[in-house]
C-alpha positions as CSV (number, residue, x, y, z in Angstrom):
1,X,44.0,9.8,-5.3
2,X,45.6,10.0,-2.5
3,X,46.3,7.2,0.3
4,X,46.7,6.2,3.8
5,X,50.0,5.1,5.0
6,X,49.5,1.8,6.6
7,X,50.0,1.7,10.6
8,X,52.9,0.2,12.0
9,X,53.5,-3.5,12.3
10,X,53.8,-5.3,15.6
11,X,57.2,-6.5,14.1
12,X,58.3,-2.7,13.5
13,X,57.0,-1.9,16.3
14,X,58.9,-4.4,19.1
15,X,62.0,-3.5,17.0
16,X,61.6,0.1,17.5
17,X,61.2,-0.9,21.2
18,X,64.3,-2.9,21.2
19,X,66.7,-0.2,20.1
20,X,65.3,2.1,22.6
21,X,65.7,-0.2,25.0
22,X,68.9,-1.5,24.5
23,X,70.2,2.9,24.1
24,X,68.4,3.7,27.5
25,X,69.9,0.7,30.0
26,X,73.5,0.9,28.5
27,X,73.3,4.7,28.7
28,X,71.3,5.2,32.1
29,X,74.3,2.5,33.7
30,X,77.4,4.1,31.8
31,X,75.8,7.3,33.2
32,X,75.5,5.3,36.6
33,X,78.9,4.3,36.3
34,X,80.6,7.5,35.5
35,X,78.6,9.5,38.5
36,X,80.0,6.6,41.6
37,X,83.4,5.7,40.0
38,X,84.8,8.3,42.6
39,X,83.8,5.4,45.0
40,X,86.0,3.0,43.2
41,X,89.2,4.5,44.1
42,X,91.8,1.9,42.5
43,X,89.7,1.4,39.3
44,X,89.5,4.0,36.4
45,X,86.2,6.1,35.3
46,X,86.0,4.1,32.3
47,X,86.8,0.9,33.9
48,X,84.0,1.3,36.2
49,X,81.4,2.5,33.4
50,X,82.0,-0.5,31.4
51,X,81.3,-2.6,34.4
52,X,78.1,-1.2,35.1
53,X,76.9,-1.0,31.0
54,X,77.6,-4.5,31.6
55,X,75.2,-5.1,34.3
56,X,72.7,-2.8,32.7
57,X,73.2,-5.1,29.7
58,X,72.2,-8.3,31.7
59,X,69.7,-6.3,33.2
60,X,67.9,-5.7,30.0
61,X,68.0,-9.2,28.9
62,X,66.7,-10.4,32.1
63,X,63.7,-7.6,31.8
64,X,63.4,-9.3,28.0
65,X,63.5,-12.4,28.6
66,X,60.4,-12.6,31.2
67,X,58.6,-10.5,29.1
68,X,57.9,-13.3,27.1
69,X,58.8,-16.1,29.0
70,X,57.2,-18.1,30.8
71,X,54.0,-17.9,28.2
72,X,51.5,-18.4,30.7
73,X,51.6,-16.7,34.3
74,X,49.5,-17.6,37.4
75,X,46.4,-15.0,38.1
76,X,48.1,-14.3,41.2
77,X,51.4,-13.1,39.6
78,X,51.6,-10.3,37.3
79,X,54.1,-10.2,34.4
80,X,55.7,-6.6,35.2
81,X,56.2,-8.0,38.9
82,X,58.3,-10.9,37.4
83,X,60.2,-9.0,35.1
84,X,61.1,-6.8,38.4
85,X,62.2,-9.6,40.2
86,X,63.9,-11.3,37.5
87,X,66.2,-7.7,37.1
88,X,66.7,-7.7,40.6
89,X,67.6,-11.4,40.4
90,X,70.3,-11.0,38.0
91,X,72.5,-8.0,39.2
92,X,74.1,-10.1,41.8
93,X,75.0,-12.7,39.2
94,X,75.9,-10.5,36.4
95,X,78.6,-8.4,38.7
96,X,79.9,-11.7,40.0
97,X,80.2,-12.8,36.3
98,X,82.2,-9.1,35.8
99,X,84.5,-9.8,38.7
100,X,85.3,-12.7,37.2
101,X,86.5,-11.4,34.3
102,X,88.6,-8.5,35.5
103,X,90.1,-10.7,38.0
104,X,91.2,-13.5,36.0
105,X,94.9,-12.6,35.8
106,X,94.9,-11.8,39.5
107,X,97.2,-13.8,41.4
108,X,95.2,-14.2,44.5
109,X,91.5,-15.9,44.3
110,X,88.5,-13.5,44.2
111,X,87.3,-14.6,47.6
112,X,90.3,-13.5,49.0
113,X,90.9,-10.4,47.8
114,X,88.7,-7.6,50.0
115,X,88.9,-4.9,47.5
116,X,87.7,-6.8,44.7
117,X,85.0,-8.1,47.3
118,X,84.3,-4.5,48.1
119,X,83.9,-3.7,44.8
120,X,81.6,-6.4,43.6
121,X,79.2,-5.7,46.6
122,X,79.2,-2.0,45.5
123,X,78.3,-2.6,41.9
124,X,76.0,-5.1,43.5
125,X,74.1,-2.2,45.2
126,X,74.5,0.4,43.1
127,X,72.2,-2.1,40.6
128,X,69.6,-3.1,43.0
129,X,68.9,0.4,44.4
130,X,68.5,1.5,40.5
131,X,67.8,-1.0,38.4
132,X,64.4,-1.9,39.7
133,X,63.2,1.8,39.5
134,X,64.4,1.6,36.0
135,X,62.7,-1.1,35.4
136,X,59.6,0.6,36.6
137,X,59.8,3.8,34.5
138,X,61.0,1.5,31.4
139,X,57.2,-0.5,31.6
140,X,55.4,2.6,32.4
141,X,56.8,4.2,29.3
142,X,56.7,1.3,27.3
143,X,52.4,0.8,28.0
144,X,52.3,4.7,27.0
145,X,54.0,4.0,23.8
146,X,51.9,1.2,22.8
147,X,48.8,2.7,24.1
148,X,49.3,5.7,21.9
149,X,50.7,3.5,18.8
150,X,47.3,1.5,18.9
151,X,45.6,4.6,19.2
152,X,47.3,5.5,15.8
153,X,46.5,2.4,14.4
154,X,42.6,2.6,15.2
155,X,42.9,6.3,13.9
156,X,44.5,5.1,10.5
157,X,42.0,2.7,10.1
158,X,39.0,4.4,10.9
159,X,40.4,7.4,7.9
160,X,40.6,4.4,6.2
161,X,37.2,3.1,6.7
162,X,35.4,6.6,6.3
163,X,37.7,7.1,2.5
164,X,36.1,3.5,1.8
165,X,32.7,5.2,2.8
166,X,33.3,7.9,0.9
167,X,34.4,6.5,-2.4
168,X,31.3,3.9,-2.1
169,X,29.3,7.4,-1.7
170,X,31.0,9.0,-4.6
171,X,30.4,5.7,-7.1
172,X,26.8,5.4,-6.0
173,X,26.0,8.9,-7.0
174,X,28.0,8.6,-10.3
175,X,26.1,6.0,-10.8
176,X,22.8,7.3,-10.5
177,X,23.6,10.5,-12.3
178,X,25.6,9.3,-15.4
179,X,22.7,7.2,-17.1
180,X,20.4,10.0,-16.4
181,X,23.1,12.8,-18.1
182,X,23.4,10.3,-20.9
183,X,19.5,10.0,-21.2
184,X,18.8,13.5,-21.6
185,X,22.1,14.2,-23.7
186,X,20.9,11.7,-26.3
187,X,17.3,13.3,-26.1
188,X,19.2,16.4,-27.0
189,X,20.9,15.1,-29.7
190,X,18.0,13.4,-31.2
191,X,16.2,16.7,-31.0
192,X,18.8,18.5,-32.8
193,X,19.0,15.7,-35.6
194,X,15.2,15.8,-35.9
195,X,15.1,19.9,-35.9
196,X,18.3,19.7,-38.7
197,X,20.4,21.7,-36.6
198,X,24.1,21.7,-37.5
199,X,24.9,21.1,-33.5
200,X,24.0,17.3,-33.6
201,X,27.2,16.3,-34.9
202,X,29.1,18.4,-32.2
203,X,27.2,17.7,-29.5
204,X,27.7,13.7,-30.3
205,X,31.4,14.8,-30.8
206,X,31.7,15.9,-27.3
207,X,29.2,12.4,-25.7
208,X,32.2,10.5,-27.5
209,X,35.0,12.1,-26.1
210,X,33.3,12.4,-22.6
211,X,32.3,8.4,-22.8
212,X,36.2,7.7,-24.3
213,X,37.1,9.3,-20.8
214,X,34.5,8.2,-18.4
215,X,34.2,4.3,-19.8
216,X,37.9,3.1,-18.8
217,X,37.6,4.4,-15.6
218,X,34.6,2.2,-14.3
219,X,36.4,-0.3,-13.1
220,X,39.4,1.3,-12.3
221,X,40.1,1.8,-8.1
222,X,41.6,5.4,-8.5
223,X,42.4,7.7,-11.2
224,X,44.9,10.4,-11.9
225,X,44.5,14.5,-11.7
226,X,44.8,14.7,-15.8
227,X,42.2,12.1,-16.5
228,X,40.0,13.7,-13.9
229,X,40.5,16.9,-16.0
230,X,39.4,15.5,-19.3
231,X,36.5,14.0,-17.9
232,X,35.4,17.5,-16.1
233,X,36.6,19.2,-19.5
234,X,34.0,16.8,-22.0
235,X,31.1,17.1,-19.4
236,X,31.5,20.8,-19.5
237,X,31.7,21.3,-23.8
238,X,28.8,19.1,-23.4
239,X,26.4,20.3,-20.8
240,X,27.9,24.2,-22.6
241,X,26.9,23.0,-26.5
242,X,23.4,22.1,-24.6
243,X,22.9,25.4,-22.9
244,X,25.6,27.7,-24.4
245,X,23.5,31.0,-23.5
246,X,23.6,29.9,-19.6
247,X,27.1,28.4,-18.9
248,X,31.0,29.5,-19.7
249,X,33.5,27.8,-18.3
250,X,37.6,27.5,-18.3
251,X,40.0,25.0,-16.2
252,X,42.9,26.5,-14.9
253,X,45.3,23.5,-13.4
254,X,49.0,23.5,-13.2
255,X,51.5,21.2,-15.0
């Protein structure tokens, strides 16, 4: 029998999330960064590209980190509004931390030294005229993936509710038939025994090995292909010693 894979776990599903979220803000500002480093005329392509992944990377933990904290929110503040701010909050911290660390060996302080200056206000600006969008287009996709993964959830679980419904069918009605099959075939078979007809015996042969295959399975959740076959295979010798004149049969299944 077959069965329903199970839908995906909130746990699977923020990790999923994560990944693509870490891949899209350290690509989109490496991207970023490779696309203005002509503007950074004493600093190399790669250089400047690390500089901005490394914004984008404080970026995304900003956008992370008010996405779950504070727990509670005032009604007059909505979460994707503070995880906007909190982005746009951060880039002016996070290229002052980068300065920092590419100027450490300089001889003359940072606030001293206008090229550095100039270049920190430019990563500065480059971030708050993109990261905000991107922030944007990162929660829009984000409800549209969740949307459409609890739409596959309620879609899994209603196929799972309606094979529920339909096994609970499928047992009733063996239910109700078997004792009446097993009625009439022992009416037969008394019949035959009364009448001296050398079919009794092989007509009780063939109740056996139809109950032998039908018994175990009662309380059994799901069978297999092969026992279904036997089953189907002692119903039919049975129901064909009973009317032989009316029914031929032959199963055909592969290995």
């Amino acid at each position: 029998m077959s069965t329903i894979a199970p839908p995906p776990t909130p746990q699977g599903l923020a990790r999923a999330l994560s990944w693509r979220r870490l891949r899209v803000a350290i690509g989109s500002a490496a991207l970023l960064g490779f696309v203005t480093s002509p503007a950074f005329t004493e600093v190399a392509t790669v250089e400047v590209m690390a500089r901005t992944a490394s914004v984008g990377l404080a970026s995304l933990l900003a956008f992370g980190l008010f996405e779950r904290r504070p727990a509670r929110l005032p009604t007059w503040l909505a979460r994707w509004v503070l995880q906007v701010i909190g982005v746009a909050l951060v880039i002016p911290f996070a290229a002052l931390a980068v300065t920092l660390v590419v100027t450490h060996r300089d001889t003359i302080p940072l606030w001293q030294n206008k090229d550095r200056l100039a270049g920190m206000a430019m990563l500065i600006v480059i971030g708050l005229l993109t990261a905000p969008w991107i922030t944007v287009a990162a929660l829009f996709r984000q409800r549209d993936f969740a949307a459409r993964s609890q739409a596959l959830a309620f879609d899994l679980e209603r196929s799972e509710l309606e094979r529920q419904a339909l096994d609970s069918r499928l047992r009733l009605l063996q239910a109700q038939v078997e004792p009446h099959f097993l009625f009439n075939t022992l009416a037969n078979v008394r019949e035959l025994v009364d009448s001296g007809s050398p079919q009794a015996s092989q007509v009780l042969s063939h109740l056996i090995a139809y109950l032998r295959a039908a018994v175990p399975r009662l309380h059994e959740p799901a069978t297999t292909l092969g026992q279904e076959l036997q089953l189907v295979r002692a119903y039919l010798e049975l129901m064909h010693m009973r009317m032989p004149d009316r029914l031929q049969f032959a199963l055909q299944a592969d290995e």
